[in-house]
C-alpha positions as CSV (number, residue, x, y, z in Angstrom):
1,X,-9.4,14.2,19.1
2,X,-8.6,12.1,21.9
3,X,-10.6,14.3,24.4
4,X,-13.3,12.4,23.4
5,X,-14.6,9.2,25.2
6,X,-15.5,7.5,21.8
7,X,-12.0,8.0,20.8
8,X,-10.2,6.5,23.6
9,X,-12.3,3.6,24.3
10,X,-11.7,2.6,20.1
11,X,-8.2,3.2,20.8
12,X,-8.3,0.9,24.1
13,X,-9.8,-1.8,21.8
14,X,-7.3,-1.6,19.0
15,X,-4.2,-1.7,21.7
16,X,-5.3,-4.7,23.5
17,X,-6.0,-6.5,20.3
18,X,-2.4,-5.7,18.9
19,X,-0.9,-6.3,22.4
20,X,-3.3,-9.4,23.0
21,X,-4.3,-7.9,26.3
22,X,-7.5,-9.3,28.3
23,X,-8.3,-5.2,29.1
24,X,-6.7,-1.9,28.5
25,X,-7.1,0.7,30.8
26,X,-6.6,4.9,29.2
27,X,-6.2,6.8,32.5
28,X,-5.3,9.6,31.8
29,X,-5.1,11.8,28.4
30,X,-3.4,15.5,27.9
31,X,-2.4,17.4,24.5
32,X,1.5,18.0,24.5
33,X,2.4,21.4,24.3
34,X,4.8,21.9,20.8
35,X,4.6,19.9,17.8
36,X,3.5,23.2,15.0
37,X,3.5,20.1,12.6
38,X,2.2,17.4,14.4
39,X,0.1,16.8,17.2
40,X,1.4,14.5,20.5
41,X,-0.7,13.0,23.0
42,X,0.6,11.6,26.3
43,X,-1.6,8.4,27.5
44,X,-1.3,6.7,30.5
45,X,-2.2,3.2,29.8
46,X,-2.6,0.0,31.7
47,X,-2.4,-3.4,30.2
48,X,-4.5,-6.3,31.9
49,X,-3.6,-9.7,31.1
50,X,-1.3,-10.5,28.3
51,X,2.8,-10.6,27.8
52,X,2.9,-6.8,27.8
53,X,1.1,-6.5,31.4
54,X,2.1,-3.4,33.4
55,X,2.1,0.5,33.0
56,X,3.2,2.5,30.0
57,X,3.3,6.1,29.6
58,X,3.0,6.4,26.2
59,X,2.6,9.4,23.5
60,X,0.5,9.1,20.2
61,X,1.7,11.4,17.3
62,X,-0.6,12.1,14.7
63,X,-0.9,14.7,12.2
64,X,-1.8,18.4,13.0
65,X,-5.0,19.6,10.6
66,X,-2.3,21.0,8.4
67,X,0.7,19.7,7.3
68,X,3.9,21.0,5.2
69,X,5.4,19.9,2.2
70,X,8.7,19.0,3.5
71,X,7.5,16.6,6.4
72,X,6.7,13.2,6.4
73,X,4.0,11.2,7.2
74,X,3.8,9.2,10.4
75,X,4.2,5.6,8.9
76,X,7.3,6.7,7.0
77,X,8.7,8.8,10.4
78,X,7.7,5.4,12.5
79,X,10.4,3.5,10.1
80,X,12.8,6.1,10.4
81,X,13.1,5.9,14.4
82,X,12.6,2.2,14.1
83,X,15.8,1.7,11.9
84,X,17.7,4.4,14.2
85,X,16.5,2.5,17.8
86,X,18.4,-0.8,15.9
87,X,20.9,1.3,14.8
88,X,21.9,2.0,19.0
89,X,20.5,5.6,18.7
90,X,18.6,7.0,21.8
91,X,14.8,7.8,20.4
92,X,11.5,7.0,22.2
93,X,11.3,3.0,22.0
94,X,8.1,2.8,18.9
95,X,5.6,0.5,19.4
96,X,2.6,0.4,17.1
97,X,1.8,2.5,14.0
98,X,-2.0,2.7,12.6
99,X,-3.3,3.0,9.8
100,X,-7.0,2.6,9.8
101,X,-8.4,6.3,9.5
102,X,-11.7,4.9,11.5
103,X,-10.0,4.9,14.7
104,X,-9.0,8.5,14.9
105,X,-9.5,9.6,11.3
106,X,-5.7,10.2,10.7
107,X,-2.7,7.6,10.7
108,X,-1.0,7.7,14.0
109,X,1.7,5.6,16.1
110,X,2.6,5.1,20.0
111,X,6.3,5.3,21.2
112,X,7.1,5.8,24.8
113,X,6.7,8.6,26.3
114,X,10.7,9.8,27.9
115,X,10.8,12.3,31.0
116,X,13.0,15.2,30.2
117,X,13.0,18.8,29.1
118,X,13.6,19.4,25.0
119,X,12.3,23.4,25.1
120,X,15.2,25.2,23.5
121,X,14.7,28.3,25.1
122,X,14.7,26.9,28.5
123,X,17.6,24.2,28.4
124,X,20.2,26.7,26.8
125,X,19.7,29.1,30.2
126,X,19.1,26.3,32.8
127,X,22.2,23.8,33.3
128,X,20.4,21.8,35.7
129,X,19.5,20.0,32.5
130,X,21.4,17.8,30.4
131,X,24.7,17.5,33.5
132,X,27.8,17.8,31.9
133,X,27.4,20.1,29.4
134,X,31.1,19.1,27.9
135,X,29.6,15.8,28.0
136,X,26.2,16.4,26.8
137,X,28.1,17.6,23.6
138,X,30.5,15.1,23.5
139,X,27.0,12.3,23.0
140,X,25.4,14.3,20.8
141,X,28.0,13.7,18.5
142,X,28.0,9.8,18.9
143,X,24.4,9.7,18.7
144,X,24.9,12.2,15.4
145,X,27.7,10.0,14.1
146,X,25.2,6.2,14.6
147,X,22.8,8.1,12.8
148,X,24.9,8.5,10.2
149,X,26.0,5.2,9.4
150,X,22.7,4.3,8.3
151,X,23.6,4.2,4.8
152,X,21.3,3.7,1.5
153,X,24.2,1.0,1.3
154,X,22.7,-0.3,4.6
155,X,19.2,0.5,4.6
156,X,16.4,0.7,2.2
157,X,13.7,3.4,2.8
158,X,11.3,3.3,-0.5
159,X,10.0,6.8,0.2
160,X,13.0,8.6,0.8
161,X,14.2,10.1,-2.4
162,X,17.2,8.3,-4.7
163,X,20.7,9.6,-2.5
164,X,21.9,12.6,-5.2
165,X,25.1,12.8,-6.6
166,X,25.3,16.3,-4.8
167,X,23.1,16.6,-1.4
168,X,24.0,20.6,-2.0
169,X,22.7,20.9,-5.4
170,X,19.6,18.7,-4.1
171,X,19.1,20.5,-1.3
172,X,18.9,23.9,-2.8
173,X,16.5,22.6,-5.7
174,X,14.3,21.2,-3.4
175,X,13.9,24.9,-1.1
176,X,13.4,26.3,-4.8
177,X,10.6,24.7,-5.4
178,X,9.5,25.2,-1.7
179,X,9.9,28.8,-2.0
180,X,8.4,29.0,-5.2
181,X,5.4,27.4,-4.2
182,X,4.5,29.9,-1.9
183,X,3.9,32.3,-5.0
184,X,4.9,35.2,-3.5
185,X,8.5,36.9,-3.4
186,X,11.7,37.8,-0.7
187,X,14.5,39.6,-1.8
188,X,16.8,38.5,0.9
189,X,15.8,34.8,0.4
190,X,16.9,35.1,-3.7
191,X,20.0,36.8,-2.6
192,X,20.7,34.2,-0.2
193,X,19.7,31.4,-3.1
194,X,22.1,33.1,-5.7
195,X,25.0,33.1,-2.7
196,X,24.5,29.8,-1.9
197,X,24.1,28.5,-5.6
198,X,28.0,30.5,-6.2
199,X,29.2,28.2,-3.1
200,X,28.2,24.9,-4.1
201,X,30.5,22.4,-2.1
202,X,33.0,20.1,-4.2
203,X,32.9,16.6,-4.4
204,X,30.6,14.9,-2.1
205,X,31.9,12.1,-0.2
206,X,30.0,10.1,2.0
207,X,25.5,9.6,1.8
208,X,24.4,9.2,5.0
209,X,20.9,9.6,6.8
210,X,20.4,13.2,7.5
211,X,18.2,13.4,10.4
212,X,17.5,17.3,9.1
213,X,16.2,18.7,11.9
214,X,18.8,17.6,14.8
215,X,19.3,20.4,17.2
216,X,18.1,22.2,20.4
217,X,14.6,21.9,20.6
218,X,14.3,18.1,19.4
219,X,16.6,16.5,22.1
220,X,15.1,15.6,25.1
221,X,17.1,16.3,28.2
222,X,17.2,14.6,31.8
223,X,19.4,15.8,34.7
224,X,21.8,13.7,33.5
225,X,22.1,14.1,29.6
226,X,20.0,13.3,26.8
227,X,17.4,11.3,27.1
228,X,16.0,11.0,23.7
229,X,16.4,12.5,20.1
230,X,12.5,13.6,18.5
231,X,10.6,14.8,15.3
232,X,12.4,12.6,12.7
233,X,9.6,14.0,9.7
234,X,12.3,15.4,7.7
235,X,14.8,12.6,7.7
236,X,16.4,12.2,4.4
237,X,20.0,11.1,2.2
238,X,22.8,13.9,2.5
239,X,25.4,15.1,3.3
240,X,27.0,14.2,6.7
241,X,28.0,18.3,7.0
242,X,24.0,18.7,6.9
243,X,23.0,17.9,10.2
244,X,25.9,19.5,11.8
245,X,25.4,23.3,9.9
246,X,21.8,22.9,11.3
247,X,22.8,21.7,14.6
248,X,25.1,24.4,14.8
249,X,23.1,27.6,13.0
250,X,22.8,31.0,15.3
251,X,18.9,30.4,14.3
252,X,19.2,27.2,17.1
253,X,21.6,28.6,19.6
254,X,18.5,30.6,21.3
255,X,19.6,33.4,23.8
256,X,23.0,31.7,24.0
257,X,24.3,32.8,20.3
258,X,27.9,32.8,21.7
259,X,27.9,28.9,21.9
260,X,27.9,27.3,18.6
261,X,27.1,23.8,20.0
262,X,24.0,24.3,19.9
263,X,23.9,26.8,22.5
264,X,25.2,24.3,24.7
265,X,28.4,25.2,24.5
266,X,31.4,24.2,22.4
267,X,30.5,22.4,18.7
268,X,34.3,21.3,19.4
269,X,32.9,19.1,21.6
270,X,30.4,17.8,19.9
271,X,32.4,16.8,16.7
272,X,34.9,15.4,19.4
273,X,32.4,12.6,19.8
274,X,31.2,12.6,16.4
275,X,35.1,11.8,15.0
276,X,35.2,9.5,17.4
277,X,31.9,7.5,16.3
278,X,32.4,7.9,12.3
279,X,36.0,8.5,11.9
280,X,35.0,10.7,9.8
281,X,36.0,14.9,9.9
282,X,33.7,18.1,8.6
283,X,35.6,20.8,6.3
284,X,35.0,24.1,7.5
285,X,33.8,25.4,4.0
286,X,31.3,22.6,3.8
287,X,29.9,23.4,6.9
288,X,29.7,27.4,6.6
289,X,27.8,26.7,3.8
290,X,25.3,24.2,5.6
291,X,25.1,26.8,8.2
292,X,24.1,29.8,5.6
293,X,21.7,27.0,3.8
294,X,19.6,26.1,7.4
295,X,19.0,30.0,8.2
296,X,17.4,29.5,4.0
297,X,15.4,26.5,5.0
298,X,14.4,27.7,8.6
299,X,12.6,30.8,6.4
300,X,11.2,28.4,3.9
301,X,9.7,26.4,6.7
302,X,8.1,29.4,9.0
303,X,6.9,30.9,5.8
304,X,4.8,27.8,4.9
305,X,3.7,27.6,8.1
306,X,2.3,31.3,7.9
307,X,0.9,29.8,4.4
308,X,-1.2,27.1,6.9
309,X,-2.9,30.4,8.3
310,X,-3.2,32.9,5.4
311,X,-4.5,29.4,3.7
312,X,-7.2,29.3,6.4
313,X,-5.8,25.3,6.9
314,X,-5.2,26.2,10.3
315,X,-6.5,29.2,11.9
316,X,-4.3,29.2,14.7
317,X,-2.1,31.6,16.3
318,X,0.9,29.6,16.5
319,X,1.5,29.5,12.9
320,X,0.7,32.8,12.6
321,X,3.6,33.9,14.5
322,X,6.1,31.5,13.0
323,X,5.6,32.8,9.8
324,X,6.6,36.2,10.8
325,X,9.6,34.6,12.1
326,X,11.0,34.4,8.5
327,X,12.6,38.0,8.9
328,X,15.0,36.6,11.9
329,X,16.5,34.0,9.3
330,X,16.9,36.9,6.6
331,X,18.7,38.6,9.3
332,X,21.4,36.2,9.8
333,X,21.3,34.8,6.5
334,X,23.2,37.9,4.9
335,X,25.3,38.0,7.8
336,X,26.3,34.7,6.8
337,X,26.6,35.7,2.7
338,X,28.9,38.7,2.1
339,X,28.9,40.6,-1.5
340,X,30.0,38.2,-3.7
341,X,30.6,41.1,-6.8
342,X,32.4,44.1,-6.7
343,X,30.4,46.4,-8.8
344,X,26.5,47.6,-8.4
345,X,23.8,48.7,-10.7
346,X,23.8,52.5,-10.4
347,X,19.8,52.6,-9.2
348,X,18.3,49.9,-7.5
349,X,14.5,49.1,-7.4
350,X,12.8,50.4,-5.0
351,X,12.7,47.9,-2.0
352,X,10.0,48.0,1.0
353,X,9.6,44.8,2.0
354,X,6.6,43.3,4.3
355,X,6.0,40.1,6.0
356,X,3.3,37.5,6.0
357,X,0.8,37.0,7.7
358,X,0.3,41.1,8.3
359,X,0.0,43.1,10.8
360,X,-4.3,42.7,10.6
361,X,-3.8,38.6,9.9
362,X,-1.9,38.8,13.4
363,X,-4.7,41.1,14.7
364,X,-7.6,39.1,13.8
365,X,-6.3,35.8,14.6
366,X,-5.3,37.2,18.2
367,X,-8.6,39.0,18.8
368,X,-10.0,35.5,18.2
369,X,-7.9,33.5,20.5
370,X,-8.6,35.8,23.4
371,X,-12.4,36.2,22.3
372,X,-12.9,32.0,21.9
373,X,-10.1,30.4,24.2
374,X,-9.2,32.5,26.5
375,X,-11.6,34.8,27.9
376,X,-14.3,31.8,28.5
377,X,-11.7,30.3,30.9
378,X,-11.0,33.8,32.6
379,X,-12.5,34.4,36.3
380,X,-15.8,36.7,36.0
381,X,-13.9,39.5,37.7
382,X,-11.6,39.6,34.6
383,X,-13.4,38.7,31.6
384,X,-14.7,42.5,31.7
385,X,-10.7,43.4,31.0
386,X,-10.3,40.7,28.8
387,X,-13.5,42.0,26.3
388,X,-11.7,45.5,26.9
389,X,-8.7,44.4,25.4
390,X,-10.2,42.8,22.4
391,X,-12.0,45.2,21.8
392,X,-9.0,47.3,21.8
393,X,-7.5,44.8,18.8
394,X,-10.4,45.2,16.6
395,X,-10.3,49.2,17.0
396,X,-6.8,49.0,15.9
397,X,-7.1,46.0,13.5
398,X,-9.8,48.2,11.6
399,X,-7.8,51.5,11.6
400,X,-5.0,49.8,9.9
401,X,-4.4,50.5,6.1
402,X,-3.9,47.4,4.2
403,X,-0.4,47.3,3.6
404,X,1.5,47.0,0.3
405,X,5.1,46.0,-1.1
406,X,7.3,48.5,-2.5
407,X,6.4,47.5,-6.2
408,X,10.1,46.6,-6.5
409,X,10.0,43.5,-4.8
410,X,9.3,41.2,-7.1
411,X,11.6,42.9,-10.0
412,X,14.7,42.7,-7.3
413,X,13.3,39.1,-6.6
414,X,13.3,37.8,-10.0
415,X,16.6,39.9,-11.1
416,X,18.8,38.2,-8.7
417,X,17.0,34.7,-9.4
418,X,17.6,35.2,-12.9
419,X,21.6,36.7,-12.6
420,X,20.9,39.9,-13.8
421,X,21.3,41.9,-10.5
422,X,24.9,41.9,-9.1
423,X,25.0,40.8,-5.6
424,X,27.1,43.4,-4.8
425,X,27.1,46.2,-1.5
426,X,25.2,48.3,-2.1
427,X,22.2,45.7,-3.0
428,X,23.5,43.9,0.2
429,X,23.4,47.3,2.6
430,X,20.0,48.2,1.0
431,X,18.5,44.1,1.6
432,X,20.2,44.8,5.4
433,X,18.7,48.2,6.3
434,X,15.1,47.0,4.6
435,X,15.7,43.6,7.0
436,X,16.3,45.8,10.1
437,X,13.2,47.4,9.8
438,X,10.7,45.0,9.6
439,X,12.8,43.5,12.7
440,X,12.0,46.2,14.4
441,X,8.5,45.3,14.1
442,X,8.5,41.6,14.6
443,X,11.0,41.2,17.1
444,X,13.3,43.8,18.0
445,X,14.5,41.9,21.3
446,X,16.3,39.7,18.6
447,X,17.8,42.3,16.7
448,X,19.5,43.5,19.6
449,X,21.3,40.2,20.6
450,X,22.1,39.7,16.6
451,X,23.8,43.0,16.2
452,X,25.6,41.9,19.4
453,X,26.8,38.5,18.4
454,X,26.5,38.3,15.0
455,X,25.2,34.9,13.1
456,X,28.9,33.9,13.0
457,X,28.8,34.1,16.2
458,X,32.7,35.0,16.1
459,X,33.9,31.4,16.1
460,X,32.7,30.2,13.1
461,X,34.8,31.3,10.1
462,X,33.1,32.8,7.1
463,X,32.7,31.2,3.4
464,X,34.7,33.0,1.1
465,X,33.0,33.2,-2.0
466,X,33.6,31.2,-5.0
467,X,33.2,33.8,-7.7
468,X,34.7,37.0,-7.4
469,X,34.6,37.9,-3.5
């Protein structure tokens, strides 16, 4: 998009109009790595004549060629960090959001671009980021809590749905009809649905703005703390417990699954500095149910970005991968959600689960990325090895036997959905042991450190079940 010439001399044009410049300058121009949903440009721009005269680094977000159901489009994400900047929250200062689909063919806006680190891998092992890590937490929670006093009592955001009379009950309707839509069926994910639908939280309190994906990963760090909170596309009304159970899900904690802040270290900490911004406290049961419901949703979201492949939306690699990430989530998610009945059916479907995109998706769309981007930019002394290998791929893409289901799948899937099945231990041994295997395909390196520290991560105390656990 904006590698081409065209592109950045219409964009030059439209900034200095909107910034009533007498020239813009586009230096310089580089895709950000990141953003599976949407894409991010950093610009270096210079502004000639004018109030706004000087340097900006700058970053344009735009939509990826895909998108999911769940996020939001970039003139309703522009609002959302517009209201939280007034609202005292640290976000990338927004500048301009466009419209016209004749400048770049797809709506886009410009914030400024922060210096930091926001890789979730790499800032839970490296404490040169963030400083004080006791700290760090300690402002993630006041940031957390000013986000949350953006109230539909405070704020009006016509594309945001109504605030329900139960974010819980919402919640899970909504990933119904996410998972649903997907047409196909996942054992573990009805058994988590039926667990989670047992362990509805009471009353709901407070409505606040969820920012629904605030954790390790979206937080920009400096040397000295945060810098910035990004990706505000799911942003919604909920509950205040939301945020935290996904700030502080095993799925976000990276290598460091002992720390449940995040892998940071402490959530005490952090809700330290969130009690001190709100006032307000989080129930334990509330939030071990918001933890067990974002391992649900993390699923629901890597499996439609597998659909953006399999759909042949985006034939990319990245979402490829992420939608075989789905099995992590199932892992953890019946760690989280014991055996809620004490009896079993005496015979079981049969249960062989598989994962999407397969094993041949993952082949072909990898013997295409080495064939198309990376072998052209190899040395000539390598390329030889580089053809070798993909050759390779296809020899073992083509030998591979399509693979199939057990056929009970969808009857264990639809049994539990419908009540029928009890969600007792034997079902919950046989949805582990299936789990582990296809683990040991996608990711084994993970199933090691869950088996070690456990979703729970010992600190975090389980959700006792409402019916009859």
């Amino acid at each position: 998009m904006l590698d081409r010439l065209e592109a950045r001399a219409a964009l030059a044009k439209w900034l200095a109009e909107r910034w009533g410049a007498r020239e813009i300058v586009v230096s310089k121009v580089w895709k950000l790595s990141g953003g599976a949903i949407q894409e991010n440009w950093a610009l270096d721009v210079s502004v000639r004549g004018g109030a706004k005269e000087g340097d900006y680094p700058l970053v344009l977000r735009t939509d990826a060629p895909s998108s999911i159901a769940l996020s939001h489009s970039r003139a309703e994400e522009f609002a959302l960090v517009s209201a939280a900047q007034a609202a005292g929250v640290k976000v990338p200062e927004p500048y301009l959001f466009c419209a016209d689909l004749s400048l770049l063919q797809r709506p886009f806006y410009l914030m400024a671009r922060v210096d930091g680190l926001a890789l979730g891998p790499k800032v839970v092992k490296d404490r040169t980021w963030g400083g004080d890590r006791r700290a760090l937490l300690e402002d993630l929670g006041v940031q957390l809590g000013r986000i949350h006093k953006i109230t539909p009592q405070t704020h009006d955001f016509p594309f945001l749905e109504a605030a329900p009379e139960n974010s819980a009950r919402a919640a899970l309707d909504a990933l119904r009809r996410h998972l649903d839509a997907l047409g196909r069926r996942f054992p573990v994910l009805e058994w988590g649905m039926a667990w989670l639908d047992r362990n509805i939280p009471g009353e709901q309190g407070d409505v606040v703005l969820s920012h629904r994906d605030f954790r390790t990963g979206n937080l920009m760090l400096n040397a000295d703390g945060l810098a910035a909170i990004l990706d505000w596309e799911f942003a919604g009304w909920s509950d205040p417990a939301e945020d935290i159970g996904w700030f502080s899900a095993a799925c976000w904690r990276f290598s460091r699954r002992d720390l449940d802040g995040g892998g940071l270290g402490a959530l005490e900490d952090f809700l330290r500095g969130y009690r001190r911004e709100t006032g307000r406290g989080i129930d334990p049961d509330r939030l071990a149910f918001w933890q067990a419901y974002a391992h649900l949703r993390w699923a629901v979201i890597a499996l439609q970005q597998g659909e953006r492949f399999l759909s042949g939306a985006e034939e990319a690699i990245e979402p490829a991968l992420i939608g075989r990430r789905a099995v992590e989530m199932e892992w953890d998610l019946l760690t989280l959600t014991p055996p809620v009945d004490r009896s079993d059916l005496e015979a079981l479907p049969e249960l062989r689960g598989i994962d999407v995109p397969t094993e041949r998706d993952l082949l072909r769309i990898a013997d295409r990325t080495l064939r198309d981007d990376l072998i052209p930019a190899l040395p000539s002394e390598k390329r030889l090895a580089g053809l070798m290998i993909a050759n390779a791929l296809g020899i073992v893409r083509r030998s591979l036997a399509e693979p199939s289901g057990g056929g009970g799948d969808r009857a264990l899937s639809e049994g539990l959905r419908a009540g029928r099945v009890p969600m007792g231990p034997k079902l919950w041994l046989r949805l582990r042991d299936d789990t582990e295997r296809r683990l040991t395909v996608a990711n084994p390196r993970f199933l090691e450190s869950a088996k070690a520290i456990p979703a729970s991560g010992g600190d975090e105390r389980p959700l006792r079940s409402a019916k009859g656990g």
